[in-house]
GUPASE-684982 format. One record per residue (C-alpha): x, z, y; residue in one letter. Coordinates in steps of 0.001 Angstrom, whole numbers, plus 524288, in hexadecimal, padded with zeros to 5 digits. Layout:
GUPASE-684982
XZYA/...
***
This chain:
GUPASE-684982
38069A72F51407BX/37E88A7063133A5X/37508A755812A11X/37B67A770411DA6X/37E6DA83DD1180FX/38A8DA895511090X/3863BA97A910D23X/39266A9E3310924X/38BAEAAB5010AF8X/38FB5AB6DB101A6X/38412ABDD9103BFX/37561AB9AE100D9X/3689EAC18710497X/36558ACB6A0FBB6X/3632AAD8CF0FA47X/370C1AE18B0FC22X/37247AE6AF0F05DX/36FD7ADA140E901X/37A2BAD3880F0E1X/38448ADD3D0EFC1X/383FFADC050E0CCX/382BAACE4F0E225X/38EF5ACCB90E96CX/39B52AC6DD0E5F5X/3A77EAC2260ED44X/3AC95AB48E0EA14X/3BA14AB4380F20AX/3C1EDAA6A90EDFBX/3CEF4AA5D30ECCDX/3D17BA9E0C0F69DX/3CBCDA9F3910434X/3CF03A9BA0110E0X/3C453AA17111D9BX/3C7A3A947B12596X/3C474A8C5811ABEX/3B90EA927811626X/3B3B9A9474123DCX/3B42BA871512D47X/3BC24A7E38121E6X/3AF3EA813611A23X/3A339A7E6F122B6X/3AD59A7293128C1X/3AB58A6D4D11B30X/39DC0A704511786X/3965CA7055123DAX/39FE1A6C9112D72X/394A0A6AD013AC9X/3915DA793E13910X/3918AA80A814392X/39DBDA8B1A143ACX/3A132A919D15001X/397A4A925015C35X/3A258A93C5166B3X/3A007A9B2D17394X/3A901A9BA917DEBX/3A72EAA5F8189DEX/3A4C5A9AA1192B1X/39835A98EE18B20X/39EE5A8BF5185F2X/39A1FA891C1773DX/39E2BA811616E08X/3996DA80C215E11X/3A4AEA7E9815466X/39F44A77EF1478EX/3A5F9A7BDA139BAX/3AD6BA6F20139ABX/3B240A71B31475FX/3B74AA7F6C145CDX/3BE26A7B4E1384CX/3C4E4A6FB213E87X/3C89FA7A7B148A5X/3CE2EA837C14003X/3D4FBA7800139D0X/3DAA7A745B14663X/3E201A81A0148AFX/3E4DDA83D713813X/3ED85A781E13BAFX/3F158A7B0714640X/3F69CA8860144A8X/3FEA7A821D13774X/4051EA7942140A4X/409BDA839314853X/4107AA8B0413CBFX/4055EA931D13A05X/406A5A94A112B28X/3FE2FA9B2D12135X/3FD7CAA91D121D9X/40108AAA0C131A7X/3F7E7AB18813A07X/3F10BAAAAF1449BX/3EA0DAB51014E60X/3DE09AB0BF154AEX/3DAEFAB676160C4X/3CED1AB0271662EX/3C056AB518167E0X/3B5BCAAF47161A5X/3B6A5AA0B71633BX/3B87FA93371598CX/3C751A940215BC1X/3C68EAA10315566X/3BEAFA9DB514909X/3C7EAA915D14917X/3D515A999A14A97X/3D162AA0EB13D79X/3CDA2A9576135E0X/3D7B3A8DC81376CX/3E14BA98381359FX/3DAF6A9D6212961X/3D96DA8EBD12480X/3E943A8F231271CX/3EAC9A9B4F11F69X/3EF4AAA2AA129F9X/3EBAEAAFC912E8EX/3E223AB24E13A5CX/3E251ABDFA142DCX/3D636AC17214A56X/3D97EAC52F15842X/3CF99ACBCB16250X/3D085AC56516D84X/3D160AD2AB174EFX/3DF1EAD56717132X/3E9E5AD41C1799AX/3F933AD54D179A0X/3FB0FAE16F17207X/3EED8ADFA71671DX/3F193AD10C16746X/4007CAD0D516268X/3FE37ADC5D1587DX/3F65CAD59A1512CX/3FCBEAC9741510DX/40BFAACF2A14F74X/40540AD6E9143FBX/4008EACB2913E4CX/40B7EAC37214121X/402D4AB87514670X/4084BAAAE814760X/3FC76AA69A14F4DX/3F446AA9D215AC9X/3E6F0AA40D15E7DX/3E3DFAAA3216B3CX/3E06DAA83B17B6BX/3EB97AA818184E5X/3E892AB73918901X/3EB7DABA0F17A35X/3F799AAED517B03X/3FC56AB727185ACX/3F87AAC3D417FADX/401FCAC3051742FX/4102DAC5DF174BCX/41795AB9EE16E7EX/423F7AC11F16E7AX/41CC1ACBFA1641CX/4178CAC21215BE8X/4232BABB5815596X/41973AB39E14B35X/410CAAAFE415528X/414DCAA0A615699X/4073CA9A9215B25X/3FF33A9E7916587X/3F29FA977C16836X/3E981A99E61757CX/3D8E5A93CC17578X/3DC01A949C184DDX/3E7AAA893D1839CX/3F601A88D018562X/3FD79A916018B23X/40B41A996918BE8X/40680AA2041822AX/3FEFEA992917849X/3FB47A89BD17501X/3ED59A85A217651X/3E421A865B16BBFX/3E047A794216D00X/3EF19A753C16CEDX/3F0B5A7B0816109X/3E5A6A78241579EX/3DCDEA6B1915B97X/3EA6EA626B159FCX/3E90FA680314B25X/3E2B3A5F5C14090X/3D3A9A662013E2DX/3D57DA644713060X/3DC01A6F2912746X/3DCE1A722811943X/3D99AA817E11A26X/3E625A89EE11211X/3E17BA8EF010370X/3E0AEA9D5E10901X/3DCD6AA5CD0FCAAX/3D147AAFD30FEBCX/3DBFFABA1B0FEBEX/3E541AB5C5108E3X/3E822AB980116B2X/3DDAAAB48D121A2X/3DB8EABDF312CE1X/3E3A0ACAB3131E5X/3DA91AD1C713B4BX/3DFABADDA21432AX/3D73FAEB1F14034X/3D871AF70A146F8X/3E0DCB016814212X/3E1C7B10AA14695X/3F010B127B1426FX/3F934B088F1477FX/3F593AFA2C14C77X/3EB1AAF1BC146BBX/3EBE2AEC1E13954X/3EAFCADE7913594X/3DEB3ADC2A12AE4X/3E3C8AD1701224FX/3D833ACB1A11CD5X/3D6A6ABEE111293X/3CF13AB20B11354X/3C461AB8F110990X/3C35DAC1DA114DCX/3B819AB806119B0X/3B0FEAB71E10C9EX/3B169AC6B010CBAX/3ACA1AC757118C4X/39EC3ABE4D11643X/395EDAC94C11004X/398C7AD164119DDX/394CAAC99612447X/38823AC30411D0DX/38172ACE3011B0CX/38227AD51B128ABX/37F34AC6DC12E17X/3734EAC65F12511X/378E3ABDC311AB8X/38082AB40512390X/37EC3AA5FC12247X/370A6AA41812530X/36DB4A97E512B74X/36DDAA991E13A48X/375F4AA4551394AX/381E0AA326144C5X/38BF7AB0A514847X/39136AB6DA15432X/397D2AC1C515684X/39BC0AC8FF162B9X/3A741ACDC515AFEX/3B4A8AC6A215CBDX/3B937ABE2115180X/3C829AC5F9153CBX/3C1A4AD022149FAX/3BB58AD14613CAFX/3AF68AD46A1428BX/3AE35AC64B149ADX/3B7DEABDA014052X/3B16DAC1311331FX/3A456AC7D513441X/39FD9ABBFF13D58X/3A85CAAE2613F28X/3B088AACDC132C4X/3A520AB0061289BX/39B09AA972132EAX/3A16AA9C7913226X/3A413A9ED0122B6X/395FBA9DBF121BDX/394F2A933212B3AX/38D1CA9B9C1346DX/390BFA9827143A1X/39654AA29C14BAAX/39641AA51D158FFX/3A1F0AA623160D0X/3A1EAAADDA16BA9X/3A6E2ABC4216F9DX/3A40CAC3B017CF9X/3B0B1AC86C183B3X/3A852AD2A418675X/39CD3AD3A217CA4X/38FA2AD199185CFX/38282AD4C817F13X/378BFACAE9187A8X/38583AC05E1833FX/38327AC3A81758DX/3761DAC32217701X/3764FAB4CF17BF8X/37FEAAB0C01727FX/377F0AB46C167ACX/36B9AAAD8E16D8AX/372F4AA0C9171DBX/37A55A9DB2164A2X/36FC2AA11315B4CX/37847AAC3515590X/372BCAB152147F4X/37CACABA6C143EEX/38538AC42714B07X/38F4EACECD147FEX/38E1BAD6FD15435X/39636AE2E5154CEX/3905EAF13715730X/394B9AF0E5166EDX/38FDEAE4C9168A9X/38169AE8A016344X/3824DAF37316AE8X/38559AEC561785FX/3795EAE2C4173A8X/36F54AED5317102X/37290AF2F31800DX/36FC1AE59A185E7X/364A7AE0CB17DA0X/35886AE92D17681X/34F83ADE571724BX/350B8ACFF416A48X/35A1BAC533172F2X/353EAAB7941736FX/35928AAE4B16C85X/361EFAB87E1647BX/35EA3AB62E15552X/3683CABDDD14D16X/366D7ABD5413E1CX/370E2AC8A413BF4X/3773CAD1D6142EEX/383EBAD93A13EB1X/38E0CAE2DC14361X/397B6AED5D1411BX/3A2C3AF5921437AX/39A45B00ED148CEX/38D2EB06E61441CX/3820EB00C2147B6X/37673B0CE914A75X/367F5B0BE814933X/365A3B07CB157F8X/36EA6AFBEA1581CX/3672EAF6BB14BADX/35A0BAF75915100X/35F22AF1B515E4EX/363ECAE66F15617X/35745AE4E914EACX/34FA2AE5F815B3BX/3576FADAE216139X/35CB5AD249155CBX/3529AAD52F14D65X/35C38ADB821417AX/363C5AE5C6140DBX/372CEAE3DD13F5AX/37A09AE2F713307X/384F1AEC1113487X/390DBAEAFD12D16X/39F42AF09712A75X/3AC56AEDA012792X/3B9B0AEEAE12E76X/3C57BAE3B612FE4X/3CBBBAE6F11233FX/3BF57AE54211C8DX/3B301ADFEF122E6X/3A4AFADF591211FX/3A323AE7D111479X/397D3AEFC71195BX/38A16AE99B11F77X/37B5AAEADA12239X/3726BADFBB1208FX/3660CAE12712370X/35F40AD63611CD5X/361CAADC4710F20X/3630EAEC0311303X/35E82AF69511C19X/36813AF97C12673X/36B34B076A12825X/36DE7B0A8B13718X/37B46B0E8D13865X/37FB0B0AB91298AX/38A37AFE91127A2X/38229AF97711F7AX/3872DAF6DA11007X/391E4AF0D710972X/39249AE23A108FBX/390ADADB050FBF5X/39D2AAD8330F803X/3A470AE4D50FC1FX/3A660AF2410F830X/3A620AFCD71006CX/3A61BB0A1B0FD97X/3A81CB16F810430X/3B38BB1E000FCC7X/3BC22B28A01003AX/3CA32B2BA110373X/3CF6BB29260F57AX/3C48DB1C990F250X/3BB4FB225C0EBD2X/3AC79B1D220F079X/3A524B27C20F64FX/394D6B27BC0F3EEX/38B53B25C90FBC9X/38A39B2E72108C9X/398ABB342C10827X/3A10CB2F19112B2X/3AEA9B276710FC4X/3B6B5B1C691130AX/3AFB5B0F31113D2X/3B6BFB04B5108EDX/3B637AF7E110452X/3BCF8AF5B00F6A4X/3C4E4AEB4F0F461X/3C6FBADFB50EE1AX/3BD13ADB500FB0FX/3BE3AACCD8101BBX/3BBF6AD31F10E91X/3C785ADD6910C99X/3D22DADBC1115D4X/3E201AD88E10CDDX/3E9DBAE22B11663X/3ECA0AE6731225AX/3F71DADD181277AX/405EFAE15412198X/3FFDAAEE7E12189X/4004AAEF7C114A9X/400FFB009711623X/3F4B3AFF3811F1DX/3ED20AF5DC11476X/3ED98B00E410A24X/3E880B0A5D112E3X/3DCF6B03D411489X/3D9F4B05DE104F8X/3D5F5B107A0FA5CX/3D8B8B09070EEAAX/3CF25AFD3B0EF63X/3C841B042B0FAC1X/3CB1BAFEEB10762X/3C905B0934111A9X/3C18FB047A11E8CX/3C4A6B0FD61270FX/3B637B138712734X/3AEFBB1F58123B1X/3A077B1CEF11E61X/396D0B217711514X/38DB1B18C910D37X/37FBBB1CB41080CX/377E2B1A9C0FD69X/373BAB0C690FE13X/38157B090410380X/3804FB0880111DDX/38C93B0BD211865X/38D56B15BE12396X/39BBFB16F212D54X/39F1BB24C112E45X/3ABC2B203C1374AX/3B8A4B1AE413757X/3C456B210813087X/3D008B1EA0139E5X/3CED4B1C0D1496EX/3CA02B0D8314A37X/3C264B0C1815743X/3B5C7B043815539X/3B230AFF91162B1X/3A8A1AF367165B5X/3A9F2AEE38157C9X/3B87DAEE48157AAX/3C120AF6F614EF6X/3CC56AFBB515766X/3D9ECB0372152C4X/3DC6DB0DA015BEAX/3EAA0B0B19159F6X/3EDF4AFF0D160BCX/3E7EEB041616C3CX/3EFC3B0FEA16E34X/3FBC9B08F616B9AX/3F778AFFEF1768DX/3F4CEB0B3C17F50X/4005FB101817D10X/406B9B0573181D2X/4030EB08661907EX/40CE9B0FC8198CBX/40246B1D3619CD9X/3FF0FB1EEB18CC0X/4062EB2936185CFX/3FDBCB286C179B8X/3EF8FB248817685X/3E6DAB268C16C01X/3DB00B1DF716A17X/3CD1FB2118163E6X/3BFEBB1AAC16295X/3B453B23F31691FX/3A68BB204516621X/39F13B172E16E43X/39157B12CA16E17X/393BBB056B171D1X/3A01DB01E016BE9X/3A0F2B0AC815F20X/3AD26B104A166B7X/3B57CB104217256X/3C4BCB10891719BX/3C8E6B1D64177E7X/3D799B1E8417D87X/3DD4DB2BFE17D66X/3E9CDB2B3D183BBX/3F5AFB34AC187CDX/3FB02B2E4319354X/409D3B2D6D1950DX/4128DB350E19E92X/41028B31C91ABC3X/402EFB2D0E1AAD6X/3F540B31B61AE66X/3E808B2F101A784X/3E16CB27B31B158X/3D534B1F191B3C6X/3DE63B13D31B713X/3E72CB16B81AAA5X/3DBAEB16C01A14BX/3D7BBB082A1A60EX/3E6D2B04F41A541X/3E6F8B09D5196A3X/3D8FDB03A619170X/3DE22AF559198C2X/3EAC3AF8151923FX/3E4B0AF75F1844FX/3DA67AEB89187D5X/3E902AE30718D89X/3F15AAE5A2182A3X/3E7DDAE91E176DAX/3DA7DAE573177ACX/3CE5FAE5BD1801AX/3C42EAEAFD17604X/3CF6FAF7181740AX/3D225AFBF317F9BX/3CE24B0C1C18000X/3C028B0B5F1899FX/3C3BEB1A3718AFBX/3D2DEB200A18F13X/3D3C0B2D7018CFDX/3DFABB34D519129X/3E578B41BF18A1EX/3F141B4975188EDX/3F298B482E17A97X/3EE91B416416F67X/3EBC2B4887160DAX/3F69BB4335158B6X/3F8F9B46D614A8DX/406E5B4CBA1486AX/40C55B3F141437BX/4089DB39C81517AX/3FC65B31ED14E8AX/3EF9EB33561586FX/3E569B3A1415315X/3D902B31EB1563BX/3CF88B3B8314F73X/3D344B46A8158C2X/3D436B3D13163D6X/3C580B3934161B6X/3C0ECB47BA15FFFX/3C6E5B48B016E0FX/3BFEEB3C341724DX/3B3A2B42F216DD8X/3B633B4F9017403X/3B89AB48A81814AX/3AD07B408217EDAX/3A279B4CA817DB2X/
***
């Protein structure tokens, strides 16, 4: 590996409040993620190391800069020569592996579209998203090949399989290593469409989050400072979190490789805490975003230092972090973690980092140089210190999502004037730490994922014994939540052991695994408002009842 440096860091050491006023964006016009991620260090440092492959055999194999560029090359040409133009939406459902980092560069290099895709989802989750989208392209294994419904996807034209050829799909390597390696990456402005990625909604189906290529450049404060002012030399990422979200795809391996840092690739079909362990050790990890549930599996297995583990920074979020998981980490990575916030729309505006400020137990941390957030109130207005209100970010903001995917009615929901509205409740003190108070609407946060209640009980619904079902988050000490399943069973039918198994592997087949309801309650009635909608908030004051 080579030892030259490109620091293309936004943030530099200094005290917080210095580098806050400090602070300025400098978004070009023109920008393209493919190009400015593997086309770059291709260029400059082309021997670098990139992507630190894992497969579950135990099989590795180290992709250099040049490598993964010539890659994504590979498949920007070849998806052109099968029609693909610019603009289309490719949807990449992989895990964590090169052909996934290569899928998106190559497609973003092409000026298409890429749609993140957890590998979890099957039929029903699978060909939402991509009818929504209207996806030309698929990147997937043959159980997703098989998963998706051809006949409901009239713009889907190309269907690739990693596993090979088969009824369903061609092989990957059929498809892209007959493709030149070379490509001249499409002028993308800053501005235009690069990624739609699916986010949990309460009312109705998810939404698509249309984001631009300066998405990536927004992103990079955000991720230096709760990674302790990424790039350092010797710094290399992993995260346990799948690359199919925001979390994994750009707080880790898209700014990671921006700033030439290897990653890791590797994600636990189920996560394992001695595995994680052992990965960290074995490939000299330095920096890690591991979510809440995932620290909290850790700090049951393990309560003192790991040979061979050497973190430089630890961060998380998408649940509060208390005062016993931060002294477990300091006990056993020796630093606390650097918690942080944000949400799909708008990510990573909110973060603790401990090198250049206390870290207040249970606190978000502060906003991140470059963005302003606020607490403000139902009309806009910014509330002071200690009053709680809706958490904001104020736009013009690089990070800020462009809409919700021809949901143009949704988009302008999200906003107060130039407020947009995360869906949070918070408060913020005096030296402007920010505390959650809560959500605003029913998103269920379970095991670091953000889940619409929605989509499941139209899945339930689907089966033969539901009537109706109404679905709520209850709070968990491992996961943040659980999904609970109330359900009024239809005529005929009878709320049995057997029929609760029937309805959670119901959801896992045709929905998702991490969504199916771990608890099936059955009841006569549900609370419905008078226009017919499920009331969740009664719904979860009867969960609590039943749970005392």
């Amino acid at each position: 590996m080579s030892s030259s440096t490109h620091n293309r860091a936004l943030l530099q050491p200094q005290p917080y409040r210095d580098m806050v006023r400090s602070f300025q964006w400098n978004i070009p016009e023109f920008f393209n993620i493919g190009e400015a991620v593997s086309g770059y260090w291709a260029k400059h440092d082309p021997d670098r190391l990139a992507i630190i492959d894992e497969r579950e055999d135990g099989s590795v194999r180290e992709w250099s800069f040049l490598a993964l560029d010539r890659l994504a090359n590979r498949f920007a040409n070849a998806l052109v020569a099968s029609g693909a133009r610019v603009g289309d939406r490719v949807g990449i459902h992989l895990p964590q592996r090169v052909e996934t980092a290569a899928a998106h560069l190559g497609a973003l290099k092409a000026g298409m579209i890429t749609i993140p895709l957890f590998e979890l989802f099957a039929h029903d989750a699978l060909t939402y998203r991509l009818r929504t989208a209207d996806a030309r392209v698929l990147i997937t294994s043959e159980t997703g090949a098989a998963a998706v419904n051809r006949d409901k996807l009239p713009t889907l034209s190309t269907v690739v399989s990693i596993d090979g050829p088969s009824d369903h799909a061609v092989s990957w390597n059929d498809f892209v290593y007959p493709a030149k390696d070379q490509f001249r990456a499409h002028a993308t402005r800053a501005e235009d469409r690069a990624l739609i990625i699916f986010t949990s909604g309460t009312e109705g189906p998810p939404k698509g989050a249309v984001h631009a290529h300066r998405v990536l450049l927004g992103h990079l404060p955000g991720v230096e400072m709760p990674q302790n002012f990424l790039p350092q030399p010797g710094d290399r990422l992993w995260t346990p979190a799948d690359w199919s979200w925001i979390g994994g795809l750009l707080d880790v391996l898209l700014p990671g490789l921006y700033h030439g840092v290897p990653v890791v690739a590797r994600r636990f079909t189920k996560f394992d805490p001695d595995q994680a362990f052992d990965l960290l050790a074995r490939h000299h990890v330095r920096n890690t975003f591991l979510p809440p549930t995932a620290l909290k599996i850790m700090a049951k297995a393990i309560d003192r230092p790991v040979p061979g583990v050497n973190l430089r920074s630890v961060g998380s979020g998408g649940e509060r972090l208390g005062a016993p998981l931060q002294e477990w980490s300091q006990a056993v990575f020796g630093r606390p973690v650097n918690e942080f916030y944000g949400q799909t729309e708008v990510n990573l505006v909110i973060s603790n980092c401990h090198e250049i400020m206390d870290i207040k137990p249970g606190f978000m941390g502060r906003s991140v140089p470059g963005h302003y957030v606020a607490i403000v109130d139902d009309e806009g207005v910014v509330m002071p210190a200690g009053e709680v209100g809706n958490i904001a970010v104020r736009r013009p903001d690089p990070v800020l999502f462009l809409e919700y995917y021809r949901q143009p009615d949704k988009t302008a929901e999200k906003f107060i004037g130039d407020w947009c509205i995360l869906g949070d409740r918070g408060h913020r003190d005096r030296e402007g730490y920010f505390w959650f108070e809560g959500r605003n609407d029913d998103v269920i946060s379970s095991a670091g994922y953000r889940i619409g209640p929605s989509e499941i009980e139209e899945c339930l619904q689907t089966h033969a014994a539901v009537h109706l079902s109404g679905v709520i988050g209850r709070e968990d000490s491992d996961r943040g939540e659980i999904i609970v399943a109330y359900v009024v069973l239809a005529q005929g039918h009878k709320g049995t052991d057997a029929l609760r198994r029937a309805l959670q592997d119901h959801v896992r087949a045709n929905l998702a695994a991490h969504e199916y309801p771990r608890e099936v309650v059955f009841i006569d009635v549900l609370p419905m408002t008078v226009t017919g909608k499920i009331q969740r908030s009664v719904l979860r004051q009867v969960d609590q009842r039943r749970a005392r």
